[in-house]
C-alpha positions in Angstrom: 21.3 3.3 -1.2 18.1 4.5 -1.8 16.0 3.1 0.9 16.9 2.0 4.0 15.5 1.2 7.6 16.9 0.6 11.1 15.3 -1.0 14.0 11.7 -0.6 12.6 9.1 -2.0 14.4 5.1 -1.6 14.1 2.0 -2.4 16.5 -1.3 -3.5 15.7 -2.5 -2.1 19.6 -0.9 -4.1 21.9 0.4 -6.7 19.1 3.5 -6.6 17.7 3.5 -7.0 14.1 7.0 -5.9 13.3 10.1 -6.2 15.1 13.8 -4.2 14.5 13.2 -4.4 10.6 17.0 -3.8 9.1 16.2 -4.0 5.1 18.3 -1.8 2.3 17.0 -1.5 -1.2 19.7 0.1 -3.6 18.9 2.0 -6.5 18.1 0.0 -9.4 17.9 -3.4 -7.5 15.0 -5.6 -7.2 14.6 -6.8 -3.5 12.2 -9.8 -2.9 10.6 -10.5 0.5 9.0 -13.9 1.4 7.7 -15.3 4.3 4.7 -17.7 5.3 0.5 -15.6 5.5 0.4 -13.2 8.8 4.4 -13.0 8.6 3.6 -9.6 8.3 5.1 -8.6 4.8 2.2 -6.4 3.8 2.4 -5.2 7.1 6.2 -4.2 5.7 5.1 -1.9 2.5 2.2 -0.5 4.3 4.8 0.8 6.8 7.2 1.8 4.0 4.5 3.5 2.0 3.2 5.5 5.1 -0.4 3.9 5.4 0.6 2.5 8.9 2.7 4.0 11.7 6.2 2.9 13.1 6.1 2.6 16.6 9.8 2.7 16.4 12.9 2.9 14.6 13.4 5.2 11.5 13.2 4.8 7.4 15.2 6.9 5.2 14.8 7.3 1.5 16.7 8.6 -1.0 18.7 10.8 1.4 15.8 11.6 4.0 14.2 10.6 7.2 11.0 9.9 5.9 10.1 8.0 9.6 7.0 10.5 10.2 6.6 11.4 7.0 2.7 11.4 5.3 2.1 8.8 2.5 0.4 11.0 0.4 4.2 13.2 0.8 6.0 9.6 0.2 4.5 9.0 -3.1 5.4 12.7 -4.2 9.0 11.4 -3.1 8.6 8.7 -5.1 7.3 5.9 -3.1 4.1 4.0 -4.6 2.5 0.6 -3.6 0.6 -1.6 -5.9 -1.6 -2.9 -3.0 -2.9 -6.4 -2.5 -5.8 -7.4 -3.9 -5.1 -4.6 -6.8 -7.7 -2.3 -5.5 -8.9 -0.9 -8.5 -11.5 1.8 -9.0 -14.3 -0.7 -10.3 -17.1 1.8 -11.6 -14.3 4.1 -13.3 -12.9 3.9 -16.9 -9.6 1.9 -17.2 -8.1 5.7 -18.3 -9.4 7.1 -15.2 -7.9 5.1 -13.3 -4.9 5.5 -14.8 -5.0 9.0 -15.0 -5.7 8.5 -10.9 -2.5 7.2 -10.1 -0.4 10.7 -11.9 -2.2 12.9 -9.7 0.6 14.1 -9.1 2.6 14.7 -12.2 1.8 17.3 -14.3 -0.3 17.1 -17.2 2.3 16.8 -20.0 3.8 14.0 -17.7 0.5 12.0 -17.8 0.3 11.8 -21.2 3.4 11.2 -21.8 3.4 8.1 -19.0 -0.3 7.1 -19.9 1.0 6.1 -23.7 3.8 4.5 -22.2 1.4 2.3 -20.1 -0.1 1.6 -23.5 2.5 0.4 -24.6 3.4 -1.6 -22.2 0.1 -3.3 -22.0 -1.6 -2.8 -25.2 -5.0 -4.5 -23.6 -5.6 -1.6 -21.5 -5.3 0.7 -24.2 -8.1 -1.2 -26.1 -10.5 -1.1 -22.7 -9.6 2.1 -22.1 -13.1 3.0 -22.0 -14.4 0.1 -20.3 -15.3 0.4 -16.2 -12.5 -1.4 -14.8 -14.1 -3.8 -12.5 -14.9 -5.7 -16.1 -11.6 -6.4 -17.0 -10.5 -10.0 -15.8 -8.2 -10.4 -12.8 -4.6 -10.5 -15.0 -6.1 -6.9 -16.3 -6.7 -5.7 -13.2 -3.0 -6.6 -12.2 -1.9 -4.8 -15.2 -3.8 -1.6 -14.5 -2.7 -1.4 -10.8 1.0 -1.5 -12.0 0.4 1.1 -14.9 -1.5 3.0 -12.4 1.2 3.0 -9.8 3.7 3.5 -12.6 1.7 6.7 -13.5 3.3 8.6 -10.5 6.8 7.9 -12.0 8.0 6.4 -8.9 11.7 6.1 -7.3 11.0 2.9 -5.8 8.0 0.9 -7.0 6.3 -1.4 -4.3 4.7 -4.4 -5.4 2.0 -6.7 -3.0 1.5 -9.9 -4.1 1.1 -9.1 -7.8 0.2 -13.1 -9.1 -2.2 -13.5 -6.3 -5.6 -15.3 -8.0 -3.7 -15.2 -11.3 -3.6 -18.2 -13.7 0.2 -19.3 -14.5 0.0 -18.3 -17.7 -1.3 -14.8 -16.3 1.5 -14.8 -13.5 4.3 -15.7 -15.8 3.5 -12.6 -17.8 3.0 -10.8 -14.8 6.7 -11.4 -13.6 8.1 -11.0 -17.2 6.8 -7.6 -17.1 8.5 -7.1 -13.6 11.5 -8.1 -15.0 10.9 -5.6 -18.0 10.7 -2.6 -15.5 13.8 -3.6 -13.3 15.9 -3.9 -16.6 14.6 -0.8 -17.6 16.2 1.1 -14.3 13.3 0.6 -11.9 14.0 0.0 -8.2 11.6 -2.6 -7.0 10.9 -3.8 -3.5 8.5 -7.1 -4.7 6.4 -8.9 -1.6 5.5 -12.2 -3.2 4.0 -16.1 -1.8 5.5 -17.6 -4.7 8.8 -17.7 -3.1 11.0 -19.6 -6.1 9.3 -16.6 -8.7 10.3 -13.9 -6.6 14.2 -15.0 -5.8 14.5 -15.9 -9.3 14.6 -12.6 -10.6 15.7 -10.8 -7.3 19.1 -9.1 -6.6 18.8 -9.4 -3.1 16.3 -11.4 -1.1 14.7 -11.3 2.9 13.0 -13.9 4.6 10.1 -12.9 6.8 8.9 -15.1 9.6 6.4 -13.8 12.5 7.3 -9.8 12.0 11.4 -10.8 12.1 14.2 -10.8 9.6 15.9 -14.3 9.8 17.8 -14.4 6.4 19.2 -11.8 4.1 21.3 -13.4 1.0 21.2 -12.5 -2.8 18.3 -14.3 -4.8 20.1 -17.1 -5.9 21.9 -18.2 -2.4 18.3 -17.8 -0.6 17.2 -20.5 -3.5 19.6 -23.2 -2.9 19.6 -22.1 1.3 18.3 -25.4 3.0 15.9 -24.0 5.4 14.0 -21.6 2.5 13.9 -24.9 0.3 12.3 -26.8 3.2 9.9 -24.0 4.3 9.2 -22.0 1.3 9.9 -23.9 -1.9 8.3 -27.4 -1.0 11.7 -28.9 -1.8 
């Protein structure tokens, strides 16, 4: 097990966003949550990644209580978000951006990681010069994964990565998901397109005003009656 929480709970002031949050993400799994907007899954990674506060319970990861634990230490652990909305560095180079996100990894490591990412999407290596805020929105997906994928991370957290995307855009976007879980990543994936997400999950949550109210593998959450109805349009 390589991340777990109990009882995890978070406030907004006096409004409670999450509520005794039991989710387990095993090494090399990919674990989907899905829930209707304001269900409070970003709420989720931005507790796990340390941006917001639990105002109870505790998170352990990879053998530690990482509960009041600083992000920036999280992501040295190996915990990185690709955020909503990308959140690029629009004036900087597509490189330096990249090179952004291995902070901190050693020099030898970047390199070594930044042709990877090259690789892996050979598009940013040709704009690798360009500001990023010109690339066009798929792009920008692309570079906010390599970016996050810069730091080498244990468990890779992903926020609505086809959001805005063209089908064709998303499809590649979730083929290249499915590249990095094959290739040994552990993914926890936040996603509206519920039938996407369970498709190519392990394991699967359902999120519904700050509560867990199903846990199942992928494939049972996709034929479950009550995700069909609510999520899947069916």
């Amino acid at each position: 097990m390589l991340l777990s929480t109990s009882a995890l709970s978070c406030h907004y002031g006096r409004i409670q966003a999450l509520r005794d949050i039991e989710v387990t993400v095993n090494e090399g799994e990919l674990v989907a949550l899905v829930g209707a907007n304001g269900a409070g899954k970003t709420t989720l990674l931005r507790t796990l990644s340390g941006i917001e506060p639990a105002s109870a319970g505790t998170m352990h990861f990879d053998g530690n209580d990482i509960t009041n634990t600083s992000s920036d230490k999280r992501v040295r652990m190996g915990i990185v978000q690709v955020p909503e909305g990308r959140q690029i560095f629009g004036p900087m180079s597509v490189e330096d951006n990249l090179l952004m996100g291995g902070y901190t990894r050693s020099a030898q490591e970047r390199a070594e990681t930044l042709e990877q990412a090259y690789e892996m999407f050979p598009v940013l290596k040709m704009r690798r010069d360009s500001a990023a805020g010109t690339l066009s929105g798929g792009q920008q997906q692309m570079l906010a994964m390599s970016r996050a994928l810069m730091a080498r991370p244990k468990l890779l957290l992903l926020d609505e990565p086809s959001m805005g995307l063209a089908p064709l855009l998303v499809d590649e976007i979730f083929a290249t998901i499915k590249l990095l879980r094959e290739g040994g990543t552990t993914i926890f994936l936040v996603e509206q397109n519920a039938y996407m997400a369970l498709a190519i999950a392990d394991r699967g949550y359902v999120l519904e005003a700050g509560a867990i109210v199903l846990a199942d593998t992928g494939q049972s959450l996709l034929s479950n009656d009550k995700v069909k109805e609510a999520y899947l349009g069916i």
